[in-house]
C-alpha positions as a Markdown table, in Angstrom:
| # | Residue | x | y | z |
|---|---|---|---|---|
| 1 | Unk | 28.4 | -27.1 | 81.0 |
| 2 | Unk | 30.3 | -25.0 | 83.3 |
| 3 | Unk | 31.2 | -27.6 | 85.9 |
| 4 | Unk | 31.9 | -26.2 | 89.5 |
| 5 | Unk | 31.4 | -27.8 | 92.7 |
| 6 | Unk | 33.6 | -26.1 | 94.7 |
| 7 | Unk | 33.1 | -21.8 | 94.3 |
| 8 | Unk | 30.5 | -21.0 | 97.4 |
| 9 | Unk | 28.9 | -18.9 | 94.7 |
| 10 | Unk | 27.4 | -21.7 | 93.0 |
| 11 | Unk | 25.8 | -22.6 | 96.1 |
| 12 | Unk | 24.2 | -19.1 | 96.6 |
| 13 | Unk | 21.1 | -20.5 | 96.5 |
| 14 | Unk | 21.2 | -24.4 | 97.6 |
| 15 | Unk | 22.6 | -27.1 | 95.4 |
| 16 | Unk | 23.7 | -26.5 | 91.8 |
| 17 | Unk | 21.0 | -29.2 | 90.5 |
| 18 | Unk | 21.8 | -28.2 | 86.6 |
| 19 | Unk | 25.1 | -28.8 | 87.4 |
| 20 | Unk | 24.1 | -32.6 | 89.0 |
| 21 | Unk | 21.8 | -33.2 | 86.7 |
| 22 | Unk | 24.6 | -32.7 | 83.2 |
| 23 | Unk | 26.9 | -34.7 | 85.8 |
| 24 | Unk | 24.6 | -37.7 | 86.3 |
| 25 | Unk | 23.7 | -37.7 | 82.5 |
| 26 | Unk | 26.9 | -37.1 | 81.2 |
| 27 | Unk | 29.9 | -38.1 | 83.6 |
| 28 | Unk | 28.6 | -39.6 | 87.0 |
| 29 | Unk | 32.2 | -40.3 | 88.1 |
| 30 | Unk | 34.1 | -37.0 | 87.0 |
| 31 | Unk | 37.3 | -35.8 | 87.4 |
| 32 | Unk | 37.0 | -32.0 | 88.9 |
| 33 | Unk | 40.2 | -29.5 | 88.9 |
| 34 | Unk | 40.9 | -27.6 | 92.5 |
| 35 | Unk | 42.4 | -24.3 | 92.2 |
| 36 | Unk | 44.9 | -25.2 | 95.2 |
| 37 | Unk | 44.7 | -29.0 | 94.9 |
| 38 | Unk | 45.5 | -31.7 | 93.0 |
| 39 | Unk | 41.7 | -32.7 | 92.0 |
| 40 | Unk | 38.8 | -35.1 | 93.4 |
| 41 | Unk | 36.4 | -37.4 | 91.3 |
| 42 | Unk | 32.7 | -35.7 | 91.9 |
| 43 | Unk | 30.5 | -38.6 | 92.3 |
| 44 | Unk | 26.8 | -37.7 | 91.6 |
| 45 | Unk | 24.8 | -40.7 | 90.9 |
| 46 | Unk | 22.7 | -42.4 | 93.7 |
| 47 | Unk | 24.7 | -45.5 | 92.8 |
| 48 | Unk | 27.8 | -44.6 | 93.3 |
| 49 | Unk | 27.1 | -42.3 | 96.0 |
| 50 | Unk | 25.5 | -45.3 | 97.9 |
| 51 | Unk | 28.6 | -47.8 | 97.2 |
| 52 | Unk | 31.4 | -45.1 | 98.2 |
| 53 | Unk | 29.9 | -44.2 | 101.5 |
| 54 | Unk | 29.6 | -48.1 | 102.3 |
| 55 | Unk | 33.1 | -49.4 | 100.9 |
| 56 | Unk | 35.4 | -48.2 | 103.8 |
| 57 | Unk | 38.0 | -50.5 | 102.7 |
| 58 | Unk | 38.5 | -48.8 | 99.4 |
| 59 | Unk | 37.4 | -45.4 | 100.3 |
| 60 | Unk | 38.3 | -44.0 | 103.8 |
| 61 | Unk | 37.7 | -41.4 | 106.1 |
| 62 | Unk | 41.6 | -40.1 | 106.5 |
| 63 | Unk | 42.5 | -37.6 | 106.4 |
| 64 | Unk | 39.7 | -35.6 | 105.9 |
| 65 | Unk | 36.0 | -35.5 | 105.2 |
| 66 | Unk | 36.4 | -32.0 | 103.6 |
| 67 | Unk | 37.5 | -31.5 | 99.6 |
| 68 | Unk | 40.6 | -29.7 | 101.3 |
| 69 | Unk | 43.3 | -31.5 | 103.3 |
| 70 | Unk | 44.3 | -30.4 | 106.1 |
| 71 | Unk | 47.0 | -28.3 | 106.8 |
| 72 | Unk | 50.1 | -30.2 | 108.5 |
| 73 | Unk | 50.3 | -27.8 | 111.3 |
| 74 | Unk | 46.8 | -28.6 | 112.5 |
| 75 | Unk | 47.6 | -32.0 | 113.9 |
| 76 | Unk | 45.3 | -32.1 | 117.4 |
| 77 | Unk | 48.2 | -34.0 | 119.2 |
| 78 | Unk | 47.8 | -36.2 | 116.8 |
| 79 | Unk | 44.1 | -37.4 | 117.9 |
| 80 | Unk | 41.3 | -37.7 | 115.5 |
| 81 | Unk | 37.9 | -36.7 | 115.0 |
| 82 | Unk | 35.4 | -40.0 | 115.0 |
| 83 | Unk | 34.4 | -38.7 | 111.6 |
| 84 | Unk | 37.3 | -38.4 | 110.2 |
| 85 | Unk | 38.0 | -42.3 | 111.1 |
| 86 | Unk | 37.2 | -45.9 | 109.8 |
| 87 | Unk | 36.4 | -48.7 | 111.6 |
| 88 | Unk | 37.3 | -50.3 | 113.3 |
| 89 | Unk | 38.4 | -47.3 | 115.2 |
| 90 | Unk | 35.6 | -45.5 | 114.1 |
| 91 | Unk | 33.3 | -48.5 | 115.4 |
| 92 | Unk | 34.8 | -47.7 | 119.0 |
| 93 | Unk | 34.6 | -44.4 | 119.7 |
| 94 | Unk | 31.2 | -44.6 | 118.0 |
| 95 | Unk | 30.4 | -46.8 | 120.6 |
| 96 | Unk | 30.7 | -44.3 | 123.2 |
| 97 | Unk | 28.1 | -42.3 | 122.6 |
| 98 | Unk | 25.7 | -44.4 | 119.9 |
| 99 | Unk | 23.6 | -45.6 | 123.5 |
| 100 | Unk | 22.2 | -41.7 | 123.6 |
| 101 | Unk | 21.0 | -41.6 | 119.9 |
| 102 | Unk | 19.4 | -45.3 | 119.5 |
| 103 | Unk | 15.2 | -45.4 | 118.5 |
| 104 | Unk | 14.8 | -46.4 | 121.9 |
| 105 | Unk | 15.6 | -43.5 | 124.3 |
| 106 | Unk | 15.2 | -41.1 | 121.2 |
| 107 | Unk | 11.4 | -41.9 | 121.7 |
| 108 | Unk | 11.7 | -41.3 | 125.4 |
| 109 | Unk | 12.8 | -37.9 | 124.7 |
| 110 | Unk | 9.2 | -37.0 | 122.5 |
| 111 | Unk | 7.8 | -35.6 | 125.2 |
| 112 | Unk | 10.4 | -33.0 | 126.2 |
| 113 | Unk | 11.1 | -31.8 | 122.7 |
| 114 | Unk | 7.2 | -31.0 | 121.9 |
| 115 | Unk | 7.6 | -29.0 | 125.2 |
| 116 | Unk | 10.8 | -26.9 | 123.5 |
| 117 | Unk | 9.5 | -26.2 | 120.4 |
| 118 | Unk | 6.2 | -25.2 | 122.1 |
| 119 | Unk | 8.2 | -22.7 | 124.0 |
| 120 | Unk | 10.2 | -21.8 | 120.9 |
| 121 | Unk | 6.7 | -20.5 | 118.9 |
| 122 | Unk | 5.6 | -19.0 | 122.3 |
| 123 | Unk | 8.9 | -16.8 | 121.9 |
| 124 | Unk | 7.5 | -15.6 | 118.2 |
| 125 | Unk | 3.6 | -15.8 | 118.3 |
| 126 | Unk | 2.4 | -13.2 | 119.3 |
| 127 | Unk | 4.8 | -10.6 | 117.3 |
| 128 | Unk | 3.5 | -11.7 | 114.0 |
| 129 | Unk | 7.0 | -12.0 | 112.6 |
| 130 | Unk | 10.3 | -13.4 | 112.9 |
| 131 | Unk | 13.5 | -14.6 | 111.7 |
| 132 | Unk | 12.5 | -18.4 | 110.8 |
| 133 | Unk | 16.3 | -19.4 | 110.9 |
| 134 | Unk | 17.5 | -18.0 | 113.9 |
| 135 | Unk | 14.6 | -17.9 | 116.0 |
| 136 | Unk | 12.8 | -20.6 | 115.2 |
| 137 | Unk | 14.4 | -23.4 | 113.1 |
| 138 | Unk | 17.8 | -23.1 | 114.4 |
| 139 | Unk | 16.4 | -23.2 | 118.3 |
| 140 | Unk | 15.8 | -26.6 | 118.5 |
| 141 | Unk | 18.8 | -28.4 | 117.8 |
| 142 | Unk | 20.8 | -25.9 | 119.7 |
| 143 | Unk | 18.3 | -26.5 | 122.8 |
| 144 | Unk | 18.6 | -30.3 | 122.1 |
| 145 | Unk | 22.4 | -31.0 | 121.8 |
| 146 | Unk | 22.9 | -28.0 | 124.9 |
| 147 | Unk | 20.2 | -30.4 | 126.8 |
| 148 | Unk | 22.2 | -33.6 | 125.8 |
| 149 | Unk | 25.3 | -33.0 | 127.4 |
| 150 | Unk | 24.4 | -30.9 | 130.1 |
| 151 | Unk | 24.6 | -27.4 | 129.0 |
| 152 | Unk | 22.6 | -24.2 | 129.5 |
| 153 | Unk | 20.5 | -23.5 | 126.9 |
| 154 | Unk | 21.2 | -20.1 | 125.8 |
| 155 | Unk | 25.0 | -21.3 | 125.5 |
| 156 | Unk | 23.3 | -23.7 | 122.8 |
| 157 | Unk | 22.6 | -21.1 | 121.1 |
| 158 | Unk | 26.3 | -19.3 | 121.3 |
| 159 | Unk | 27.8 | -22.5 | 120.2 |
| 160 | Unk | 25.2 | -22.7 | 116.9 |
| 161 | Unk | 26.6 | -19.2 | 116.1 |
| 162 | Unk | 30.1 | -20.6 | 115.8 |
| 163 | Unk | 29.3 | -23.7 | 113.8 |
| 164 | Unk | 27.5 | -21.2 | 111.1 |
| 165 | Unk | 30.8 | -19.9 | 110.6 |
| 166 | Unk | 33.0 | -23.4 | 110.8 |
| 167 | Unk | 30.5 | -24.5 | 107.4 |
| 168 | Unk | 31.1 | -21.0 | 105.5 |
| 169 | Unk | 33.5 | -21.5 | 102.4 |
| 170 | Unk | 37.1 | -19.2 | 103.9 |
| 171 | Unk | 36.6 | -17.8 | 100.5 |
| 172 | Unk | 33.5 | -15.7 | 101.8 |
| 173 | Unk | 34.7 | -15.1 | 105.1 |
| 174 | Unk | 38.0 | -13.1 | 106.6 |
| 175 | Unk | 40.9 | -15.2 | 106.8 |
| 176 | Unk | 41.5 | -17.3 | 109.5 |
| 177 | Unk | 37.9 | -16.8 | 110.9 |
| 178 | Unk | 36.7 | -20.2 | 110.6 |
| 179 | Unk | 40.3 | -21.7 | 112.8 |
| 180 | Unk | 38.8 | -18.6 | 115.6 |
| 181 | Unk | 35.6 | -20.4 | 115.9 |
| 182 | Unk | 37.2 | -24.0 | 116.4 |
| 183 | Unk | 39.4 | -22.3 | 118.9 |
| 184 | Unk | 36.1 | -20.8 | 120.7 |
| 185 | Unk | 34.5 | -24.0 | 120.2 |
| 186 | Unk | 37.6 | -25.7 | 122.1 |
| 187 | Unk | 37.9 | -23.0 | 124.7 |
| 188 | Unk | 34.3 | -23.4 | 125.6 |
| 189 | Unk | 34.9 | -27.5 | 125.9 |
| 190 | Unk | 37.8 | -27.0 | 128.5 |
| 191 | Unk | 35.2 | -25.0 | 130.4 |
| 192 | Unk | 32.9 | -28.1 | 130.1 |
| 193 | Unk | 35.6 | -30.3 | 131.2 |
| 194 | Unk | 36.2 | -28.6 | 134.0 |
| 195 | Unk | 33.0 | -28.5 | 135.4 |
| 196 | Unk | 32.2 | -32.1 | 134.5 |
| 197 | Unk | 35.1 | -33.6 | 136.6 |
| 198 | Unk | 34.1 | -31.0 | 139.3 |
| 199 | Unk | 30.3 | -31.6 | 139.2 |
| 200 | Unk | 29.9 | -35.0 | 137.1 |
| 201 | Unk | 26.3 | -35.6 | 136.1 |
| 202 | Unk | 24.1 | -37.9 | 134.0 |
| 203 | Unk | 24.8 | -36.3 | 130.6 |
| 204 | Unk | 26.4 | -37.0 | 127.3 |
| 205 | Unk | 29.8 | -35.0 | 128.3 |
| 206 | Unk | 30.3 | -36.4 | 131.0 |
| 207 | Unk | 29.7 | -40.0 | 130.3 |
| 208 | Unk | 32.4 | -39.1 | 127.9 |
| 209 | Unk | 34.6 | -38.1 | 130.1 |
| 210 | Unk | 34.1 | -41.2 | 132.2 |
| 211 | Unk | 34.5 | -43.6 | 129.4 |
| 212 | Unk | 37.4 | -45.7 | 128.6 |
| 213 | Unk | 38.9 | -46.7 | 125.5 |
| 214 | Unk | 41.4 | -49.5 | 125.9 |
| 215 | Unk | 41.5 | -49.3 | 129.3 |
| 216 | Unk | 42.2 | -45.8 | 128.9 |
| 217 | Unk | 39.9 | -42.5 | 129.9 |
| 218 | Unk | 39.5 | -40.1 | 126.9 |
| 219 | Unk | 42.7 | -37.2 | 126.8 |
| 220 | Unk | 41.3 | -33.8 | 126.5 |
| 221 | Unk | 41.8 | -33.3 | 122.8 |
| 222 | Unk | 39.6 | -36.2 | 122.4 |
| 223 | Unk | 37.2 | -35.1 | 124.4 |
| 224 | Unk | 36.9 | -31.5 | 122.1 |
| 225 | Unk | 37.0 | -33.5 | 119.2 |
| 226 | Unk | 33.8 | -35.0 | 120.4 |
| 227 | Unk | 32.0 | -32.0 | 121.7 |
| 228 | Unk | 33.0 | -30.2 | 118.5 |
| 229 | Unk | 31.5 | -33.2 | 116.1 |
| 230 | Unk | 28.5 | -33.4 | 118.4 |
| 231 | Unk | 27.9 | -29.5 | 118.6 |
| 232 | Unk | 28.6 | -28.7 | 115.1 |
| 233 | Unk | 26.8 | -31.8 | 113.5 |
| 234 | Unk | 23.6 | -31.7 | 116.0 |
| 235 | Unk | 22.4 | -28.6 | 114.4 |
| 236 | Unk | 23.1 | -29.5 | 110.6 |
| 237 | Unk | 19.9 | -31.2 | 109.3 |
| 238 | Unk | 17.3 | -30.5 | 111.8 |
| 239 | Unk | 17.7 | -26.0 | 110.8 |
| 240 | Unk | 18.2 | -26.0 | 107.4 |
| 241 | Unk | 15.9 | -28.9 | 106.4 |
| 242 | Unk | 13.5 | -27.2 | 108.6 |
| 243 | Unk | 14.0 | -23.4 | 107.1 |
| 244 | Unk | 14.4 | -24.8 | 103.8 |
| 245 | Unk | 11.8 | -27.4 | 103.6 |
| 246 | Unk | 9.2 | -24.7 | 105.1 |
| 247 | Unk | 10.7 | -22.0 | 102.3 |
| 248 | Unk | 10.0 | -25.2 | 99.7 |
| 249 | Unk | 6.2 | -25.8 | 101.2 |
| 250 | Unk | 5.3 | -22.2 | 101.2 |
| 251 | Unk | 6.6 | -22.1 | 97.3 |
| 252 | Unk | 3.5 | -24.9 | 96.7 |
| 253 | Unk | 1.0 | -23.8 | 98.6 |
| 254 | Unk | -1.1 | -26.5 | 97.4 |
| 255 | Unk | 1.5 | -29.1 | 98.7 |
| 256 | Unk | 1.4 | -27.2 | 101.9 |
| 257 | Unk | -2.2 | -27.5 | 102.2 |
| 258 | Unk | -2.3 | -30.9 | 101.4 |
| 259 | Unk | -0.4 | -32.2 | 104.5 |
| 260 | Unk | -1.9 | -29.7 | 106.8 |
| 261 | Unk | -5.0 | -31.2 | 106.1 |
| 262 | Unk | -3.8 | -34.7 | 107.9 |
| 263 | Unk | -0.7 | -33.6 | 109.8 |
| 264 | Unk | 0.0 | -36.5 | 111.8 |
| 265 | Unk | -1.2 | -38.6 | 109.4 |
| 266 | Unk | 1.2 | -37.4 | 106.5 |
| 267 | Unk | 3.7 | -35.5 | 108.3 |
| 268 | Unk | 6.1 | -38.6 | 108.6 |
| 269 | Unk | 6.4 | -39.3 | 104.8 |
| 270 | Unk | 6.3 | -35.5 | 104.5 |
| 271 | Unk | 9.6 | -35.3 | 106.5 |
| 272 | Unk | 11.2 | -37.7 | 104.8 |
| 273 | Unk | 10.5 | -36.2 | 100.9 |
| 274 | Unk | 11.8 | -32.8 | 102.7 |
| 275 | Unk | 14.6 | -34.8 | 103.7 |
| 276 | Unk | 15.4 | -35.6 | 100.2 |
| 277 | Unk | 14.1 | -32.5 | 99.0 |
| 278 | Unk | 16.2 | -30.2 | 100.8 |
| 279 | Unk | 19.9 | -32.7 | 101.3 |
| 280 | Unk | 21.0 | -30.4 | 104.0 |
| 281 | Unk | 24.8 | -31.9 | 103.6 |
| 282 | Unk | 26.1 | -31.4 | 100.0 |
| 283 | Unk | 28.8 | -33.7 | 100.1 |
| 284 | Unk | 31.3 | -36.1 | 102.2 |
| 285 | Unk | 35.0 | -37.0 | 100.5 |
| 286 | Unk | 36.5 | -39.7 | 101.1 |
| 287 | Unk | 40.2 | -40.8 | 100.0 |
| 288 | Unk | 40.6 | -44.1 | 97.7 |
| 289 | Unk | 43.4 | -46.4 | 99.4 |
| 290 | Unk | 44.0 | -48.9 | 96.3 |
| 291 | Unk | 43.4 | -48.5 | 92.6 |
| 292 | Unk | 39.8 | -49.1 | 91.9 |
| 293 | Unk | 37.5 | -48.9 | 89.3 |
| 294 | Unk | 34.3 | -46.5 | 89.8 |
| 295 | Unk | 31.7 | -47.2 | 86.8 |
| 296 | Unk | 33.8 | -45.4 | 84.1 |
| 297 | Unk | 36.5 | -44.2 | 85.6 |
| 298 | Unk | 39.8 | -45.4 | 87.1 |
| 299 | Unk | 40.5 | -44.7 | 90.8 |
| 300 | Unk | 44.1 | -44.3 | 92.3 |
| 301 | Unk | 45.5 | -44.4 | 95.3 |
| 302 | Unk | 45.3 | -41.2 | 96.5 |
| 303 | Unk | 42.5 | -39.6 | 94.8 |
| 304 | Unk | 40.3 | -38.1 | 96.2 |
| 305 | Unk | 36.4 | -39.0 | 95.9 |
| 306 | Unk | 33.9 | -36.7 | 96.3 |
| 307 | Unk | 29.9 | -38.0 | 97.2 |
| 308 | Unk | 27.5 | -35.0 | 96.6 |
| 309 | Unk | 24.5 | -36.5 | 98.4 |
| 310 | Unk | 22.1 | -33.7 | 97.1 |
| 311 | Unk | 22.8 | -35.2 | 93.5 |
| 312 | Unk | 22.1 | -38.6 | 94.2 |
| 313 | Unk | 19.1 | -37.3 | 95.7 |
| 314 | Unk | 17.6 | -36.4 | 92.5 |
| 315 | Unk | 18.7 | -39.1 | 90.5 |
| 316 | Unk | 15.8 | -40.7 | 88.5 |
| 317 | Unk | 17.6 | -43.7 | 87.8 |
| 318 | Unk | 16.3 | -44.0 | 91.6 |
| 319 | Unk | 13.8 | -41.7 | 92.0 |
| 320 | Unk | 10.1 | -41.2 | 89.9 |
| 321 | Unk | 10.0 | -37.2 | 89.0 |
| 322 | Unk | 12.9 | -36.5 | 91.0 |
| 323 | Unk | 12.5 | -32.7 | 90.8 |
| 324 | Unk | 9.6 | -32.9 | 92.1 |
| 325 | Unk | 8.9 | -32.5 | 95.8 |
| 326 | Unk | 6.0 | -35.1 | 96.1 |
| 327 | Unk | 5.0 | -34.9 | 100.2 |
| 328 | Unk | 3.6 | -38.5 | 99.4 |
| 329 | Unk | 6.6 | -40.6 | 98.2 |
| 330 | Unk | 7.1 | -44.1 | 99.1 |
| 331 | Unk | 9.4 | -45.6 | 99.2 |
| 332 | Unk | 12.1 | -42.9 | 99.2 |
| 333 | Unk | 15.0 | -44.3 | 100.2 |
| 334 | Unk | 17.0 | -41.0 | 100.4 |
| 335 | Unk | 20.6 | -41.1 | 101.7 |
| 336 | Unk | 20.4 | -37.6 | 103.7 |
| 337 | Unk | 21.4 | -39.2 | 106.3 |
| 338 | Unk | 24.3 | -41.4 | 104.6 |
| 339 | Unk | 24.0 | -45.3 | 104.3 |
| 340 | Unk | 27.1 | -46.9 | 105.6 |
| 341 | Unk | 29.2 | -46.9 | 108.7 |
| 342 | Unk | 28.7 | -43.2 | 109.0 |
| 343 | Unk | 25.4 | -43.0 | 108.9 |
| 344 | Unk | 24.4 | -40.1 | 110.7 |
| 345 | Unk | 24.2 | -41.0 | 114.7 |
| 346 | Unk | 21.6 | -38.3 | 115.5 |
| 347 | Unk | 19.2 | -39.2 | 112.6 |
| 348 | Unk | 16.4 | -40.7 | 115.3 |
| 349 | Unk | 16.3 | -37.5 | 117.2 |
| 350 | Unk | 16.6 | -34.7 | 114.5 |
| 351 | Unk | 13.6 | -36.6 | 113.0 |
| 352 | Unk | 11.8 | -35.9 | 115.8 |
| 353 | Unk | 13.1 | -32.3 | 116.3 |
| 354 | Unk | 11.5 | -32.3 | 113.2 |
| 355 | Unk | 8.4 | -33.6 | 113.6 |
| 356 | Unk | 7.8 | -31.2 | 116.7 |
| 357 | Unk | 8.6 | -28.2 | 115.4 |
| 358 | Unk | 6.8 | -28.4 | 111.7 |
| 359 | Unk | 3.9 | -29.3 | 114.4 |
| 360 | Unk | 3.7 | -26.3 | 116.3 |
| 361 | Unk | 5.1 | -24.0 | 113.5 |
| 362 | Unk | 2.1 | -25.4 | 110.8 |
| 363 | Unk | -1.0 | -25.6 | 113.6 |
| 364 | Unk | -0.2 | -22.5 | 115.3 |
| 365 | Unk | 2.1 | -20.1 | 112.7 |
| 366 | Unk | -1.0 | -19.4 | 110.5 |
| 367 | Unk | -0.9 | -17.4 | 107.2 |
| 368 | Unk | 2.8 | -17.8 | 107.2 |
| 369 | Unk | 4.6 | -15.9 | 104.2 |
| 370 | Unk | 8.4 | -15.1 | 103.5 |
| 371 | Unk | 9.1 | -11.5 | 103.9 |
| 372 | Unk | 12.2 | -10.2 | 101.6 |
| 373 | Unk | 14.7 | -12.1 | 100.1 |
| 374 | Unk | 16.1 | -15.3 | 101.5 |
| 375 | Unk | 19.8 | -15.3 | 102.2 |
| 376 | Unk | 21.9 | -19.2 | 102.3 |
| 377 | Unk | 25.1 | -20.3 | 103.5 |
| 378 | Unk | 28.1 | -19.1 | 102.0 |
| 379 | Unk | 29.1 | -22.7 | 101.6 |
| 380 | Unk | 29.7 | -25.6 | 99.7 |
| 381 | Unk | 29.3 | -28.0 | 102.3 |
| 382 | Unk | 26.2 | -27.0 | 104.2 |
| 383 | Unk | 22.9 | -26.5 | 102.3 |
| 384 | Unk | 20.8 | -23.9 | 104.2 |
| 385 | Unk | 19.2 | -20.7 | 104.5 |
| 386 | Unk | 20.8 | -18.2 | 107.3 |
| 387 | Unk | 17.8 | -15.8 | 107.4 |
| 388 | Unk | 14.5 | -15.7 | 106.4 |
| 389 | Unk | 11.9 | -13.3 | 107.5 |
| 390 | Unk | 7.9 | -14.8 | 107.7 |
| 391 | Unk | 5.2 | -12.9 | 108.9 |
| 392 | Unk | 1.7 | -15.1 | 110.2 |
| 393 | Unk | -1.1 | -13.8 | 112.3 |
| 394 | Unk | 0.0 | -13.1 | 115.6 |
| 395 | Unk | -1.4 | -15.9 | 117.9 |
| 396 | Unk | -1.5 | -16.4 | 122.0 |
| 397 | Unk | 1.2 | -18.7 | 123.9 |
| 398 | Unk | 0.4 | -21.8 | 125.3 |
| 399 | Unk | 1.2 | -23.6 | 128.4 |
């Protein structure tokens, strides 16, 4: 087996599952070469996945989640990203903002998001046809995070147009073009600082700018590192679980009729088999900090270890049929969402961005059928589709 985890081309379609599945069988803990690197161990079973992303004290967050370090000019004053911390640092600035993503208010919020992604299918239904990605599935999370700190909406959308290009691989992009869309990113937060010590209101941005860590307010670059975590991972799951998972339903249409026939019934053990299904982050590194041994092989100091969440996923040392997507499972104890102290912070709410929009999209979106090819994300980070054209029978708006 060809093994390559790292070429954006092997990702042209979604994850590389023969490539998982040869891992998982043959070498679960495996030693992969980087072109311009010294190597990472690609971790693929749900096992190990599981115990990496919850062993902070042998695996850690620094320097980097991302295969490639960073390069030492890129420093940010010398600040850090939350995600790219461990506690209990990371357990602080988590802190800040974990109050906005508990069950509690997330539940509170219901309401507001069934009224978005009505609005976002008014916007579509009565042409007959759309881009699912851009005008429907990647509306709502840039709607939500815009509406979570205090933004308008349509600059939601703007800022979802950069983080597309922040996840594609710089090998299918021009050079430098990803480090312009941080910079656009961070341009656009000064603008948000600005008005937020101006016009201070009761939103996520600037109860961050209020807050104090050690008796200190945040410093600017803190503050972009924030708004660029929250920005770019607010959008992540809830659009390309949602194009993909709909792309995977219409695929088996017998599947699809199946929940339709008891949406709210079934759709919350739907969502959470799409969940799995789809894995809309491939993979999280972290960096070993002693010697340890993982299964077979011998960790150093150093190394780099790689979890590829999509893997574990389909591992049927955890999961019956793995491959296939089964809208009844239970249990299904996926780890989409990661398991340990990084478990994602948004999961409450994009679950029910989710909920919303497969709600409105599979009552009101009728007869809907990909048009044309799909095309994914250039990237080996971020599972997704970044257009797909669907036709249904045009329909009337709703209040």
């Amino acid at each position: 087996m060809d093994i390559d985890l790292i070429s954006p081309e092997r990702f042209a379609h979604g994850h590389p599952h023969d490539q998982y599945d040869w891992l998982r069988a043959n070498a679960p803990v495996y030693w992969h070469a980087e072109k311009n690197g010294p190597g990472f161990w690609a971790v693929t079973s749900y096992e190990h996945v599981y115990a990496v992303d919850r062993d902070f004290q042998n695996f850690s967050s620094k320097p980097t989640v991302m295969i490639t370090d960073p390069l030492s000019e890129v420093t940010y004053g010398g600040f850090e990203m939350m995600l790219m911390t461990d506690p209990p640092k990371h357990t602080v600035l988590r802190r800040l903002v974990r109050e906005e993503f508990l069950p509690a208010p997330t539940q509170g919020r219901i309401p507001r998001m069934q009224q978005l992604a009505r609005q976002i299918v008014n916007d579509v239904i009565e042409r007959g046809a759309c881009d699912f990605v851009t005008q429907v599935a990647g509306e709502m999370p840039s709607y939500v995070i815009a509406e979570l700190m205090g933004l308008p909406l349509d600059d939601g959308r703007e800022l979802y147009k950069l983080t597309e290009i922040i996840h594609t691989s710089p090998e299918a992009q021009k050079p430098g073009e990803g480090a312009a869309a941080v910079q656009k990113m961070f341009e656009y937060g000064m603008g948000v600082i600005a008005e937020k010590r101006a016009r201070p209101k009761d939103d996520l941005a600037t109860k961050l700018l209020q807050a104090e860590v050690d008796g200190h307010k945040l410093h600017d670059m803190e503050f972009l590192l924030f708004f660029l975590l929250l920005v770019d991972a607010g959008g992540d799951t809830t659009r390309n679980l949602l194009s993909a998972g709909v792309l995977a339903m219409l695929q088996e249409p017998e599947k699809l009729a199946w929940l339709k026939a008891d949406l709210p019934g079934r759709l919350p053990v739907a969502r959470e088999e799409l969940l799995r299904w789809t894995t809309p982050v491939i993979y999280m590194r972290r960096t070993a900090t002693h010697d340890v041994a993982l299964g077979d092989a011998q960790v150093k100091a150093g190394d780099k270890v790689v979890m590829f969440f999509g893997s574990a996923n389909r591992d049927a040392a955890k999961f019956d049929r793995p491959a296939a997507l089964d809208l009844a499972r239970t249990p299904n104890e996926h780890i989409s969402f990661g398991n340990g102290p990084h478990n994602c912070l948004g999961q409450h709410i994009a679950r029910i961005e989710i909920d919303a929009v497969l709600v409105e999209v599979l009552t009101r979106m009728q007869d809907l059928t990909v048009a044309g090819d799909v095309s994914w994300l250039q990237s080996n980070f971020i599972a997704g589709p970044t257009h797909m054209n669907v036709t249904f029978k045009p329909g009337n708006r709703l209040a």
